[in-house]
N, C-alpha and C positions, 0 to 999 in steps of 0.2 A: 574325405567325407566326414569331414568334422560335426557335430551338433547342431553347432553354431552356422555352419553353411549350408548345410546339408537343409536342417529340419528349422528354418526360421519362425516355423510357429508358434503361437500365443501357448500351444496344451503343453501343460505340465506334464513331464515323464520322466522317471528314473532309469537311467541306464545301467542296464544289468553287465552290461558290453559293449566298451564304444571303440570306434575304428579306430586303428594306430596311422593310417595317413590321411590326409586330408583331399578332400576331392578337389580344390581349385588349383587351375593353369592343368586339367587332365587332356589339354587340347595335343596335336601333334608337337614334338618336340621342335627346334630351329635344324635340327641336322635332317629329321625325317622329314620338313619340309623341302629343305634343300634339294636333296637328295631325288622326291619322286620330280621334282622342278626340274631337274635336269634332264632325268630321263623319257620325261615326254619331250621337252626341247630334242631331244636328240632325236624321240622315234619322231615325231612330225618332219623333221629335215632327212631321216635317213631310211625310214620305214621300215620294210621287212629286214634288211642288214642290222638295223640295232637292235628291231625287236630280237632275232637268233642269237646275237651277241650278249645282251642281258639272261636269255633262258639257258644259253650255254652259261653263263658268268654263274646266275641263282641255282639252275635246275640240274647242271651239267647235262642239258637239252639242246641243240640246235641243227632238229632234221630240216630239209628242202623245202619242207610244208608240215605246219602245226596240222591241218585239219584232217581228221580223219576219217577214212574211205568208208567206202562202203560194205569193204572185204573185211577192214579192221573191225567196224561194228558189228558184223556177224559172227565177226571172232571172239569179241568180247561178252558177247549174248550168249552164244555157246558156253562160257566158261564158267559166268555167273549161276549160281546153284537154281534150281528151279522152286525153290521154295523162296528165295529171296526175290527172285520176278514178282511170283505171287504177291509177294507182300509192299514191294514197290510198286506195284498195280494197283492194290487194293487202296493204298494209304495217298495214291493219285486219283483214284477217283474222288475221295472223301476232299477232297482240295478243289476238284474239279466242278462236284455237287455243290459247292460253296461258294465258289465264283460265281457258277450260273444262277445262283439266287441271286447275288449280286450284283450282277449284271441285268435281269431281270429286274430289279427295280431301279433301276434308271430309265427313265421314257423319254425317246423325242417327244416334240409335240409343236403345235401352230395352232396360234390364235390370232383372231379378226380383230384386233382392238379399234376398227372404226372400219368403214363399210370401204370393202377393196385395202385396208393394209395388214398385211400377213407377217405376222412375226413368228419364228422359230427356232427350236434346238437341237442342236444332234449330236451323237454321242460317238465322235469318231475316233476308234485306235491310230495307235501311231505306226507308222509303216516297220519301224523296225528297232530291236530292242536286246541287248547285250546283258546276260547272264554270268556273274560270276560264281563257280561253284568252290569255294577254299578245300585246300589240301591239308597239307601238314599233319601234327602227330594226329588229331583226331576229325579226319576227314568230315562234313558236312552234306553228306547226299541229299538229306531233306529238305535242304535249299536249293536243288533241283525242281522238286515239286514245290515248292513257293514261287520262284520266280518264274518257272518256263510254262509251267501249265497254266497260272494266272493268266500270264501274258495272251496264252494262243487261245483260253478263254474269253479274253477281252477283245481279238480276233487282230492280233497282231501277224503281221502275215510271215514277216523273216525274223526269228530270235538265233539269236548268233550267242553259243556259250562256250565259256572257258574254263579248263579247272587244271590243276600243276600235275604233275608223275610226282606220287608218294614215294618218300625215299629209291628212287629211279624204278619203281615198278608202276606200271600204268593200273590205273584206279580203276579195275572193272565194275562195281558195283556202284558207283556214282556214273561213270559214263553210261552204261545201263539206265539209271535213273533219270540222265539226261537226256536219251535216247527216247524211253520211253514216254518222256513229260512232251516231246514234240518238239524239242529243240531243232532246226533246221540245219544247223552248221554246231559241230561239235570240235574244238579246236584242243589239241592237250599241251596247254600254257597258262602257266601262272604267273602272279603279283604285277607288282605296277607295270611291265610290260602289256599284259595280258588285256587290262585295265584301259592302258594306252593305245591300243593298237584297234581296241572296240568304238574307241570315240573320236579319234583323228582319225582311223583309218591308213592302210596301209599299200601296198603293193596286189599283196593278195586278201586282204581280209575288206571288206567294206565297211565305213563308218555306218555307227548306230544310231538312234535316236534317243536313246535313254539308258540309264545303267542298273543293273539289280543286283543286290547278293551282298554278302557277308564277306568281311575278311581281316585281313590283321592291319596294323598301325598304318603300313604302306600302301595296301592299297583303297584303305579308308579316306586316308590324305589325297590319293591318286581321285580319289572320285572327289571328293572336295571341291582340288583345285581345276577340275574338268567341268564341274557341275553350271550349266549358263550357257557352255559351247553346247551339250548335254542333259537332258533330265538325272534326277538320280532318285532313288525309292527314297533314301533315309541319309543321313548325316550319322553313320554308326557309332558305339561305343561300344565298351563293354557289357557282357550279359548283366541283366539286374534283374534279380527277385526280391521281392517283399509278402513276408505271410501276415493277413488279420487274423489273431487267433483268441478264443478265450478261453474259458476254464473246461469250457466242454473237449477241448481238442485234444488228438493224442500228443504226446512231447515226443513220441519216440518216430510219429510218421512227418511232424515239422521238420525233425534235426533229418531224415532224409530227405525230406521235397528240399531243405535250403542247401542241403552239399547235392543236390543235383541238377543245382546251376553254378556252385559257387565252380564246378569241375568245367564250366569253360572258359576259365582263365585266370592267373593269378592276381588280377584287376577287378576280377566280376563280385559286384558287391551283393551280400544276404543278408536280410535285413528280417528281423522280428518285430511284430509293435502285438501286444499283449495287454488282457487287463487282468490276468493272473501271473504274480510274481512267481509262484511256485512251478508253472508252466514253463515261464521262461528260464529257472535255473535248472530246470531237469533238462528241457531242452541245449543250454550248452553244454552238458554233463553228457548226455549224449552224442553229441556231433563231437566231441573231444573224445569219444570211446570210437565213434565209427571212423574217424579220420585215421584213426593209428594203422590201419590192413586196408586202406579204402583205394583201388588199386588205379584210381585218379587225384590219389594225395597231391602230387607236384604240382596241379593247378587248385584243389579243391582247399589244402590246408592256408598257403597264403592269403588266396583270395579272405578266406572264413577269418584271420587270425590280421588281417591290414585292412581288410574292408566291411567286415561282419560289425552287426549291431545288435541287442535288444534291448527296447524301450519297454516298458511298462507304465499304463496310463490309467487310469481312474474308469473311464467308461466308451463304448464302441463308438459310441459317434464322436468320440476323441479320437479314439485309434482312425478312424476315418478321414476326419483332419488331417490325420499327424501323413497319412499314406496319401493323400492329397501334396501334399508338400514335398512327400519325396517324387512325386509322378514319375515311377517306375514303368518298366517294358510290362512286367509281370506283374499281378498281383492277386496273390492266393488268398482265398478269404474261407479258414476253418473254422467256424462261430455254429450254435445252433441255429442260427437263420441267416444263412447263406446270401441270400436273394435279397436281402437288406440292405446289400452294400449295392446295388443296380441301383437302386433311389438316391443310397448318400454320399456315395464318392464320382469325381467328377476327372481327376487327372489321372488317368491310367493308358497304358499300350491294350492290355489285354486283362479280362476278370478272370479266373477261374476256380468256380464256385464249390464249395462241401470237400470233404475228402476224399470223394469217388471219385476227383478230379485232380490232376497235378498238372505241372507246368509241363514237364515232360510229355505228356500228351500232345497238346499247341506245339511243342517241338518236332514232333517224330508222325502223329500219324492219326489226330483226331479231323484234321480238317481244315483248322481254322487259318490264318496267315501266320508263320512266326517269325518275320522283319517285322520286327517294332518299333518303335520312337525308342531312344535312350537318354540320359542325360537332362532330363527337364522337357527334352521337347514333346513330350505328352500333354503336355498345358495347351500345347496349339497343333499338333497334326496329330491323327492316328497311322495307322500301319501299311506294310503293301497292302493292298486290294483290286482287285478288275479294274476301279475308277483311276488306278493313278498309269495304266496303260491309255486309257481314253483322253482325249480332249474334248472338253465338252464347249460347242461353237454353235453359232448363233446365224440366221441369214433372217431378211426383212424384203418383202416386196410392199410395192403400193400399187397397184392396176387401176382405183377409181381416182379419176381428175380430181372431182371436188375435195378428195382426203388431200391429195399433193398441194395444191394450193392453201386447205388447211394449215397443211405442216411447213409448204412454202411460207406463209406470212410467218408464223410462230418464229418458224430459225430465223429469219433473219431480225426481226425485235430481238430473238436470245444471244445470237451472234454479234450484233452492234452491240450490247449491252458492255460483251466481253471485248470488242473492237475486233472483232474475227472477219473484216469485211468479204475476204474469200467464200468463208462461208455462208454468210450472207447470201450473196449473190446465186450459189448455188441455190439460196432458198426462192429467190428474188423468179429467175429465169425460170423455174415453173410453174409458177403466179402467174406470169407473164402470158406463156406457152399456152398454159389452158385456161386461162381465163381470158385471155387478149389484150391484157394490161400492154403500157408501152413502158418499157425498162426507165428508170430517171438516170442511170447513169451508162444506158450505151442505146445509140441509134442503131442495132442492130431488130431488125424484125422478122419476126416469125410468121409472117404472110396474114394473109386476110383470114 
């Protein structure tokens, strides 16, 4: 994430700290492409045999059946603390309350655009939709409630999800999560098998119609190279934050919102743009005093120290530009006028305004979607939401004669123009039909 690639804008800025690697070719490597290539060639030809065979190989997993029962989910429910329900309840409704406005402002509708032809739209879910929930050292339940309750908000009928055994103990607190969000089929299996086995389908698992969720290189790739046979929410990368901050802001609550993304990974870039120098060096002065006890150093230090930046720029609607140009997932904006930035910046995943508010929140339990766009594609898509479970489709009738003959003559002038004589004709023989024209190119008649 070099200067030069990264921020290609016009505004002048000093870097107070610029990244030691550079973000281009951060696509999947040629081995990790190989790699997930094979393993779906394999599970499409040999299905539930090679999916066992990979989760034994990755997970040292490979019971009779990943999915689990109904005796196992009450056993899981039982175990989970009742305070943690509570609060997986609570932080799903707040997801749930947010869809349904979102949902809620989507409307069919039909309109008469000439007397007798009826055009329409409707907003239909997809029948069925595969949830990935990641495992590994720092499990992600919150993406439970992103993908499954969106999903069955948007009124998706079957979500089929998957999530790996933490170091060989089964993850109560996320299956719980998944449990709770309405997931229909809960499977305990992870990485590109997992991946694989939701989109070709298998023996016992049925293929899905779209893919959701988070996860590491493999099964980022895995949904990649699935995505066309399959929907997929997002084209993932690493987490990214960016804070606007100015002279008003505190430097010591910056230097912890930036190490409380840089801690998902040691890829995930943090990034400062500032129009006070002094802000920005007490800020790295800072995050170099927290990182030393910060007891997610092993992702939060390299990330901060190979992809960490602070710019310093002249004035906010620079800093705005410059945060424009990196179109970030995240984008913290600590300034005295918060709300300034809804008018001026344009390439972002997600805003979140003043310092009452952190990223961490869009993570864990305000509500909002936290799949976001990464890597630049915020210029052109925003994040999950209810709409990307829906297809949104269209039907047309015509019931009055005189309109079909209207649009009979039109298509076919349009259609010969392009030389489309097929369609023509189709325009042609309604002309005909109800007006009692006689065809020029077929002795066929449609009675008196």
């Amino acid at each position: 994430m070099s200067a030069e690639t990264t921020t290609p804008s016009p505004v002048a800025s000093t870097m107070l700290k610029s990244p030691a690697k550079s973000d281009t070719g951060r696509g999947s490597s040629p081995e990790v492409r190989a790699i997930v290539e094979g393993v779906i060639v394999d599970i499409r030809e040999r299905g539930d045999e090679a999916v066992r065979e990979y989760s034994q190989k990755f997970d040292n997993y490979g019971p009779e059946s990943f999915l689990l029962t109904e005796k196992q989910l009450a056993e899981v429910m039982d175990r989970v603390p009742q305070q943690v329900i509570e609060d997986i309840t609570f932080v799903q409704e707040q997801v749930r309350n947010m869809a349904q406005k979102q949902l809620e402002s989507l409307s069919d509708f039909e309109i008469e655009t000439r007397p007798g032809v009826h055009l329409g739209q409707k907003n239909v879910p997809i029948q069925a939709a595969g949830a990935y929930i990641p495992g590994g050292k720092y499990p992600l339940l919150a993406s439970a409630h992103m993908t499954i309750v969106t999903a069955k908000v948007a009124g998706v009928e079957r979500v089929a999800a998957c999530t790996p055994l933490i170091q060989g103990e089964m993850p109560d607190a996320t299956i719980a999560a998944m449990h709770l969000a309405g997931a229909d089929e809960i499977y305990l299996l992870g990485g590109i098998q997992a991946v694989a086995a939701m989109a070709v389908g298998t023996g016992t698992i049925q293929p899905v119609n779209m893919l959701a969720g988070p996860g590491n290189a493999f099964v980022a790739e895995a949904k990649r190279q699935l995505f066309g046979e399959v929907g997929i929410d997002l084209f993932a990368g690493p987490t990214e934050v960016l804070i606007v901050a100015d002279e008003h802001a505190d430097p010591f609550v910056v230097a912890v919102d930036l190490l409380s993304q840089a801690e998902h990974g040691p890829d995930s870039p943090a990034v400062l743009i500032t129009t006070s120098e002094e802000l920005g060096r007490q800020v790295i002065e800072h995050v170099d005093t927290l990182l030393v006890d910060m007891p997610t150093k092993d992702f939060a230090e390299p990330a901060w120290r190979d992809w960490g930046a602070v710019h310093v720029v002249e004035t906010l609607d620079d800093a705005y530009t410059l945060a424009d140009e990196y179109a970030y997932e995240h984008v913290q904006i600590l300034t005295e006028n918060p709300r300034e930035a809804l008018e001026k910046m344009h390439d972002y995943g997600a805003l979140f305004l003043g310092e009452g508010t952190c990223v961490s929140y869009g993570d864990k339990v305000i509500g909002t979607n936290h799949v976001l766009p990464t890597r630049g594609a915020a210029r052109y898509t925003g994040g999950l939401w209810v709409g990307k479970y829906l297809r949104t489709v269209t039907y047309q009738e015509v019931t009055n004669p005189d309109s079909s003959v209207f649009f009979g003559e039109l298509c076919g002038r349009a259609s010969r123009v392009e030389r489309f004589e097929g369609h023509a004709r189709s325009g042609d023989v309604r002309v005909a039909k109800y007006r009692g024209d006689k065809l020029p190119w077929s002795d066929h008649s449609f009675g008196s």
